[in-house]
TILUMLO-212612 format. One record per residue (C-alpha): x, y, z negated. Coordinates in pm, whole numbers, padded with zeros to 5 digits, always signed. Each point is the difference from the previous one (the first is absolute). Example, Ala and Ser with C-alpha at 12.3 -4.5 7.8 and 13.67 -1.06 7.14 Angstrom:
2
+01230-00450-00780/+00137+00344+00066/
REM end
This chain:
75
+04141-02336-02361/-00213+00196+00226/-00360-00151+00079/-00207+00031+00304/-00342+00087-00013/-00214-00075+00287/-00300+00185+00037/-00262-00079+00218/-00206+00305+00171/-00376-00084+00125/-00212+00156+00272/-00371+00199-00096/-00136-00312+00177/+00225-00196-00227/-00126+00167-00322/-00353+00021+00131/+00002-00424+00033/+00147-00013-00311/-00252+00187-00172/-00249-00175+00201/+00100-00331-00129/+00061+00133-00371/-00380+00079-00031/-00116-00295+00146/+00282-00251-00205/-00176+00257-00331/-00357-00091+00131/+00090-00386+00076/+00156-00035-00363/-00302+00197-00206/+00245+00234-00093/-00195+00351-00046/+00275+00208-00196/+00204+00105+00282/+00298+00088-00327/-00028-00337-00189/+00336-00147+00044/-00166-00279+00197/-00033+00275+00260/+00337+00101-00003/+00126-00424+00056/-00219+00044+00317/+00111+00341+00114/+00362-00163-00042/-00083-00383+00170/-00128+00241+00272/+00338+00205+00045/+00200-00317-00032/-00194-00195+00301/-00008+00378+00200/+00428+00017-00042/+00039-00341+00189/-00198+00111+00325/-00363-00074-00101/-00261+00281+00077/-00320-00159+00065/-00235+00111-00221/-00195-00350-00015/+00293-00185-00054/+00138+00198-00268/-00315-00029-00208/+00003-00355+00048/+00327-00052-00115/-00042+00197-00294/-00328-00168-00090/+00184-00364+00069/+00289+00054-00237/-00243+00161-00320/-00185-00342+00075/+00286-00140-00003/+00167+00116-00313/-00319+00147-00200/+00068+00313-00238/-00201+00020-00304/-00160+00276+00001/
REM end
């Protein structure tokens, strides 16, 4: 059974906002180690929210920051 994979491609602005908002959800959450696995949950919430159309900067950290309050992660 064949599988389809869909991929989604972003812009430089894209990536640029993305990294934008992955520094500031790293700042807002005290998280200093930018390869504690923490980090990579963030880089990933970011990707997620990007693939269904968001790409404000602001909004993305604020999402990212909402759900970790959300659903804490001992760390």
């Amino acid at each position: 059974m064949a599988s389809t994979i869909l991929e989604t491609v972003f812009s430089p602005d894209d990536t640029a906002a993305m990294g934008a908002a992955f520094d500031e959800a790293l700042k807002g959450l005290s998280v200093t180690d930018r390869e504690a696995p923490v980090a990579t949950l963030v880089a990933k919430k970011i990707v997620r929210q990007a693939k269904t159309g968001e790409r404000n900067p602001k909004r993305l950290t604020q999402s990212v920051i909402r759900s970790f309050r959300a659903n804490p992660i001992p760390m």
